[in-house]
N, C-alpha and C positions, 0 to 999 in steps of 0.2 A: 825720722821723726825728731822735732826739736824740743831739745829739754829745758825747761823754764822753772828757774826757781824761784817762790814767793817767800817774799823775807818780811813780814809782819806780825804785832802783836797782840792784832785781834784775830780771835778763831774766825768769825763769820766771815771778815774781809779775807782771810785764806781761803778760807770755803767757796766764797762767791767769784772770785778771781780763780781759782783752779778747778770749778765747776764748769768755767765757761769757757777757760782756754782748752779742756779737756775735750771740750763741745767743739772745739777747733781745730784737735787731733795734734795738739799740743802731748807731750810728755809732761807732767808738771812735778814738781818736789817741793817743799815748805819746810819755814824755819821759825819758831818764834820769839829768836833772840838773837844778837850778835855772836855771841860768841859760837852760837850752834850752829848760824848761816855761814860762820868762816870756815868750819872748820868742815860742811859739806861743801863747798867752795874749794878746797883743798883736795879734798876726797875723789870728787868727781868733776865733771864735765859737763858744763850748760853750754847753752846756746844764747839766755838772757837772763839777765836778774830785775825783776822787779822788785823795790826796795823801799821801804818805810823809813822815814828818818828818826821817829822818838822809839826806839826801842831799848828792850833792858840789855844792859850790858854795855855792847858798843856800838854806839852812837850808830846811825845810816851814813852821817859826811865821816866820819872817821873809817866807814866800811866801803865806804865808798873810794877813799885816798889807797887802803892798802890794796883792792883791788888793781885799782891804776897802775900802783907802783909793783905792782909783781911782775915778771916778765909773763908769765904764764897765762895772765889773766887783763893785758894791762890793753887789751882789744877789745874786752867780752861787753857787748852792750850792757846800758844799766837805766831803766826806765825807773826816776824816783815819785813814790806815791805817797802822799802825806799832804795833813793837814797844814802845814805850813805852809799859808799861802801867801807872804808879805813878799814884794821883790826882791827883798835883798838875800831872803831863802831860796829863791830862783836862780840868782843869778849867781851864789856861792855853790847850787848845785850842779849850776854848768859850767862854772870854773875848777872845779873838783872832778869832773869827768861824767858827768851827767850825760844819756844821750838825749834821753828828754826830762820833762819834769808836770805831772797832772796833781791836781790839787784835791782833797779830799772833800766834799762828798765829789765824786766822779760818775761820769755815765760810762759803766762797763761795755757797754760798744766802743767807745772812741776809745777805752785802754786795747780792747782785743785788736781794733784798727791800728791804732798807733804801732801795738806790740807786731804787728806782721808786715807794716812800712818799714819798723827798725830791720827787723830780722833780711828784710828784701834788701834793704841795703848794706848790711854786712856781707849777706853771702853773695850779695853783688863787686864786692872791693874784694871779697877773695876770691871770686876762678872770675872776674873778666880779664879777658884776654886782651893784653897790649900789642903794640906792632915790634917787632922783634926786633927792628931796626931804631936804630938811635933813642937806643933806651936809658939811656944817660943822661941827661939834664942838670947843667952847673947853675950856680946864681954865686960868681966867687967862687967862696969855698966850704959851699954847701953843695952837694951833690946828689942828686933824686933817681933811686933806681926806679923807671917806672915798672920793669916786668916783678921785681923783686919786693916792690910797695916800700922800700926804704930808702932813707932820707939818715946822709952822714956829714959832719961837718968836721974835716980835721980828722978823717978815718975813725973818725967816734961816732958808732949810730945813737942817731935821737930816735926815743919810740914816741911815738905817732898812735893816734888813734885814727880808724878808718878814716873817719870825717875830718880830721885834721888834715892824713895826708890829701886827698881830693881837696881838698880847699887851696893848700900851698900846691899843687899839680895843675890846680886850675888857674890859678893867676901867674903861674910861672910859665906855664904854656902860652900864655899872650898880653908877653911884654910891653907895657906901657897904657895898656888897655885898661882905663878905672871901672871898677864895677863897684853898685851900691851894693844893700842888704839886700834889695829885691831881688837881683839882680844875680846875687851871688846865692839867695838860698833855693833859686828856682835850678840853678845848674848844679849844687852841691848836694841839697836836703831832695830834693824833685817836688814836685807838684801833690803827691801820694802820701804828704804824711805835714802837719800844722805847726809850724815853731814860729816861735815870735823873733823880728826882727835883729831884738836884741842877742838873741841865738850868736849870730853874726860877728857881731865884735867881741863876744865872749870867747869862739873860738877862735878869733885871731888875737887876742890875747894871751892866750893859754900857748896857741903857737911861736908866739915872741915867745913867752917865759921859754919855752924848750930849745928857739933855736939864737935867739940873739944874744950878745954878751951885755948891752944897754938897752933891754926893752923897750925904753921911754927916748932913745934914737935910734929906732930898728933900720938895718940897712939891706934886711931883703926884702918885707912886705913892708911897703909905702904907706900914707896916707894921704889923700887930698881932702881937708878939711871941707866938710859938709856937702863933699860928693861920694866919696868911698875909698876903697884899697886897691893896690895894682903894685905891680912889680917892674922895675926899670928899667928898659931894653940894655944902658948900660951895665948893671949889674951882671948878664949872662955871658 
Protein backbone atom coordinates (compact mmCIF):
# COMPACT_ATOMS: atom_id res chain seq x y z
CA UNK A 1 0.00 0.00 0.00
CA UNK A 2 1.27 3.46 -0.66
CA UNK A 3 1.89 6.04 1.81
CA UNK A 4 0.88 9.66 1.11
CA UNK A 5 1.45 12.46 3.12
CA UNK A 6 -0.89 15.58 3.15
CA UNK A 7 1.11 18.63 4.13
CA UNK A 8 -1.64 21.64 4.58
CA UNK A 9 -3.03 24.05 6.68
CA UNK A 10 -6.54 23.79 6.21
CA UNK A 11 -8.23 20.98 8.21
CA UNK A 12 -11.06 20.43 5.54
CA UNK A 13 -8.60 20.35 2.62
CA UNK A 14 -6.66 17.48 4.78
CA UNK A 15 -9.79 15.89 5.19
CA UNK A 16 -11.17 16.03 1.61
CA UNK A 17 -7.82 15.02 0.04
CA UNK A 18 -7.31 11.94 2.63
CA UNK A 19 -10.94 11.01 2.33
CA UNK A 20 -10.56 10.27 -1.08
CA UNK A 21 -7.10 9.06 -1.52
CA UNK A 22 -8.28 6.54 1.34
CA UNK A 23 -11.24 5.84 -1.17
CA UNK A 24 -8.28 4.69 -3.42
CA UNK A 25 -6.51 2.29 -0.91
CA UNK A 26 -4.01 4.91 -0.53
CA UNK A 27 -2.37 4.77 3.16
CA UNK A 28 -2.45 8.53 4.01
CA UNK A 29 -0.69 10.69 6.95
CA UNK A 30 -1.22 14.66 7.41
CA UNK A 31 0.61 17.40 8.68
CA UNK A 32 -0.41 20.99 9.47
CA UNK A 33 2.82 22.87 9.47
CA UNK A 34 6.35 22.70 8.33
CA UNK A 35 8.02 22.01 10.94
CA UNK A 36 5.67 19.00 11.83
CA UNK A 37 5.61 17.74 8.03
CA UNK A 38 9.60 17.52 8.39
CA UNK A 39 10.11 15.96 10.92
CA UNK A 40 7.25 13.00 9.94
CA UNK A 41 9.33 13.10 6.72
CA UNK A 42 12.18 12.17 8.78
CA UNK A 43 10.45 9.67 10.91
CA UNK A 44 9.01 7.72 8.26
CA UNK A 45 8.50 6.53 4.77
CA UNK A 46 6.17 7.88 2.01
CA UNK A 47 5.60 7.00 -1.29
CA UNK A 48 4.33 10.96 -2.18
CA UNK A 49 4.05 14.17 -0.59
CA UNK A 50 1.32 16.44 -1.51
CA UNK A 51 2.35 19.79 -0.34
CA UNK A 52 0.88 23.27 0.32
CA UNK A 53 3.11 26.16 -0.24
CA UNK A 54 1.71 29.15 2.51
CA UNK A 55 2.17 27.23 5.47
CA UNK A 56 3.13 28.08 9.33
CA UNK A 57 6.47 27.63 9.83
CA UNK A 58 8.22 26.52 6.89
CA UNK A 59 7.57 27.65 3.90
CA UNK A 60 6.21 24.59 1.01
CA UNK A 61 9.48 26.00 -1.59
CA UNK A 62 11.66 25.97 1.46
CA UNK A 63 10.18 22.13 2.28
CA UNK A 64 10.24 21.50 -0.76
CA UNK A 65 14.39 22.45 -1.45
CA UNK A 66 15.28 20.39 1.87
CA UNK A 67 13.43 17.49 0.63
CA UNK A 68 15.47 17.49 -2.65
CA UNK A 69 18.65 17.99 -1.05
CA UNK A 70 18.61 15.06 1.47
CA UNK A 71 19.96 11.93 -0.11
CA UNK A 72 17.21 10.05 1.49
CA UNK A 73 14.45 11.76 0.21
CA UNK A 74 15.94 13.80 -2.77
CA UNK A 75 13.68 11.03 -5.22
CA UNK A 76 10.41 11.00 -3.29
CA UNK A 77 7.66 12.59 -5.57
CA UNK A 78 6.14 16.04 -4.53
CA UNK A 79 2.69 16.95 -6.03
CA UNK A 80 2.45 21.12 -4.92
CA UNK A 81 -1.20 22.19 -3.95
CA UNK A 82 -1.74 25.81 -3.50
CA UNK A 83 -3.49 28.76 -4.22
CA UNK A 84 -0.66 30.30 -5.79
CA UNK A 85 -1.49 30.32 -9.09
CA UNK A 86 0.72 33.19 -10.94
CA UNK A 87 3.54 31.58 -13.31
CA UNK A 88 6.27 32.49 -11.86
CA UNK A 89 4.95 30.25 -8.59
CA UNK A 90 4.77 27.38 -11.29
CA UNK A 91 7.65 27.55 -12.45
CA UNK A 92 9.83 28.25 -9.17
CA UNK A 93 7.90 25.11 -8.06
CA UNK A 94 9.23 23.03 -10.81
CA UNK A 95 12.64 24.43 -10.64
CA UNK A 96 12.76 23.54 -6.86
CA UNK A 97 11.87 19.80 -7.52
CA UNK A 98 8.24 19.91 -8.01
CA UNK A 99 6.90 16.81 -9.93
CA UNK A 100 3.79 18.50 -10.58
CA UNK A 101 1.96 21.60 -9.59
CA UNK A 102 -2.44 22.04 -9.32
CA UNK A 103 -3.77 25.23 -8.22
CA UNK A 104 -6.15 25.82 -5.59
CA UNK A 105 -9.70 25.48 -5.88
CA UNK A 106 -8.85 22.09 -7.65
CA UNK A 107 -11.17 19.09 -8.87
CA UNK A 108 -10.13 16.30 -6.59
CA UNK A 109 -10.45 13.83 -9.34
CA UNK A 110 -7.71 15.25 -11.49
CA UNK A 111 -5.33 15.40 -8.02
CA UNK A 112 -6.39 11.61 -7.18
CA UNK A 113 -5.52 11.07 -11.10
CA UNK A 114 -2.62 12.91 -11.29
CA UNK A 115 -1.42 11.42 -7.77
CA UNK A 116 -1.52 7.60 -9.33
CA UNK A 117 0.13 8.93 -12.95
CA UNK A 118 3.10 10.28 -10.57
CA UNK A 119 3.17 7.23 -8.41
CA UNK A 120 3.18 4.99 -11.90
CA UNK A 121 5.90 6.55 -12.98
CA UNK A 122 8.16 6.31 -10.03
CA UNK A 123 7.67 2.80 -9.47
CA UNK A 124 8.12 2.47 -13.06
CA UNK A 125 11.99 4.28 -13.07
CA UNK A 126 12.62 1.97 -10.10
CA UNK A 127 12.22 -1.97 -11.02
CA UNK A 128 12.08 -1.47 -15.03
CA UNK A 129 14.27 -3.65 -16.12
CA UNK A 130 17.31 -2.41 -18.48
CA UNK A 131 19.25 -4.64 -20.96
CA UNK A 132 22.30 -5.88 -19.10
CA UNK A 133 24.46 -5.31 -21.88
CA UNK A 134 26.02 -1.89 -22.51
CA UNK A 135 24.89 -0.46 -19.70
CA UNK A 136 27.20 2.28 -19.61
CA UNK A 137 26.63 5.36 -21.70
CA UNK A 138 29.45 8.27 -21.98
CA UNK A 139 28.58 11.82 -23.30
CA UNK A 140 32.54 13.03 -22.40
CA UNK A 141 32.93 12.74 -19.10
CA UNK A 142 29.67 12.25 -17.89
CA UNK A 143 28.73 8.70 -17.57
CA UNK A 144 25.06 7.21 -17.25
CA UNK A 145 24.55 3.84 -15.49
CA UNK A 146 21.47 2.65 -17.07
CA UNK A 147 20.91 -0.67 -14.85
CA UNK A 148 22.09 1.39 -11.71
CA UNK A 149 19.72 4.83 -12.61
CA UNK A 150 23.10 6.86 -12.11
CA UNK A 151 24.62 9.54 -13.70
CA UNK A 152 28.44 10.65 -12.61
CA UNK A 153 30.67 13.15 -13.85
CA UNK A 154 34.43 13.07 -12.84
CA UNK A 155 33.46 9.89 -10.44
CA UNK A 156 31.15 12.27 -8.55
CA UNK A 157 27.56 11.06 -8.71
CA UNK A 158 25.05 13.95 -9.58
CA UNK A 159 21.39 12.97 -7.93
CA UNK A 160 19.02 13.03 -10.38
CA UNK A 161 15.41 12.84 -9.93
CA UNK A 162 13.55 10.03 -11.63
CA UNK A 163 12.33 12.40 -14.56
CA UNK A 164 15.43 13.99 -14.73
CA UNK A 165 17.40 10.89 -15.22
CA UNK A 166 14.83 9.50 -18.31
CA UNK A 167 14.88 12.84 -19.81
CA UNK A 168 18.97 13.01 -20.11
CA UNK A 169 18.78 8.88 -20.92
CA UNK A 170 16.40 9.73 -23.42
CA UNK A 171 18.20 12.18 -25.52
CA UNK A 172 21.49 10.54 -24.97
CA UNK A 173 20.24 7.52 -26.39
CA UNK A 174 19.76 9.11 -29.75
CA UNK A 175 22.29 11.30 -30.71
CA UNK A 176 21.69 14.18 -32.73
CA UNK A 177 18.07 13.52 -32.90
CA UNK A 178 16.31 17.30 -31.81
CA UNK A 179 13.07 16.79 -30.00
CA UNK A 180 10.63 19.60 -29.04
CA UNK A 181 8.35 19.79 -25.82
CA UNK A 182 5.78 17.68 -27.47
CA UNK A 183 7.94 15.57 -28.40
CA UNK A 184 9.85 15.02 -25.37
CA UNK A 185 7.03 14.95 -22.71
CA UNK A 186 5.04 12.28 -24.61
CA UNK A 187 8.32 9.93 -24.23
CA UNK A 188 9.32 11.25 -20.84
CA UNK A 189 5.87 12.34 -18.75
CA UNK A 190 3.61 9.57 -21.01
CA UNK A 191 0.39 10.28 -22.26
CA UNK A 192 -1.23 9.27 -18.52
CA UNK A 193 -0.85 12.33 -16.65
CA UNK A 194 -1.20 16.63 -17.96
CA UNK A 195 1.97 18.93 -17.57
CA UNK A 196 2.38 21.93 -19.54
CA UNK A 197 4.86 22.40 -22.03
CA UNK A 198 6.88 24.56 -20.09
CA UNK A 199 7.50 21.35 -17.83
CA UNK A 200 10.08 20.82 -20.32
CA UNK A 201 12.65 23.31 -20.24
CA UNK A 202 12.17 23.65 -16.59
CA UNK A 203 13.63 20.24 -16.39
CA UNK A 204 16.32 20.63 -18.54
CA UNK A 205 17.27 23.57 -16.75
CA UNK A 206 17.52 22.15 -13.53
CA UNK A 207 19.61 19.31 -15.45
CA UNK A 208 22.29 21.86 -16.69
CA UNK A 209 22.26 23.47 -12.98
CA UNK A 210 23.25 19.68 -11.80
CA UNK A 211 25.48 18.54 -14.58
CA UNK A 212 27.13 21.53 -16.47
CA UNK A 213 29.97 23.60 -15.12
CA UNK A 214 28.52 26.75 -17.59
CA UNK A 215 24.76 26.19 -17.67
CA UNK A 216 24.25 29.08 -20.08
CA UNK A 217 27.06 26.88 -22.59
CA UNK A 218 26.00 23.51 -21.65
CA UNK A 219 27.95 21.10 -23.64
CA UNK A 220 26.03 17.88 -23.20
CA UNK A 221 22.20 18.73 -23.63
CA UNK A 222 22.21 21.09 -26.81
CA UNK A 223 19.87 23.57 -27.97
CA UNK A 224 18.47 24.36 -31.38
CA UNK A 225 16.65 27.52 -30.97
CA UNK A 226 12.91 27.23 -31.63
CA UNK A 227 13.04 23.54 -32.44
CA UNK A 228 14.09 21.93 -29.24
CA UNK A 229 17.00 19.82 -27.33
CA UNK A 230 19.20 16.96 -28.49
CA UNK A 231 22.42 15.71 -27.66
CA UNK A 232 25.54 15.42 -30.21
CA UNK A 233 26.56 12.43 -31.75
CA UNK A 234 30.08 14.06 -31.22
CA UNK A 235 29.83 14.42 -27.69
CA UNK A 236 29.59 10.23 -26.97
Amino acid sequence: MKNILVIDDEADIVELVSYNLKKEGFSVDYAYDGEGALKKIRANKYDLIILDLMLPGIQGFELCRIVRNSPDTSNLPIIMLTAKGEEVDKIIGLEIGADDYITKPFSIRELVARTKAILRRAEKAATQELPTTENLLKIKDLIIDKEKYMVTIDNRQIKLSATEFKLLLYLAERPNKIYNRDRLLDAVWGDDVYVEPRTVDVHIRRLRTKIEKDPNNPKYIKTMRGVGYFVESGNL
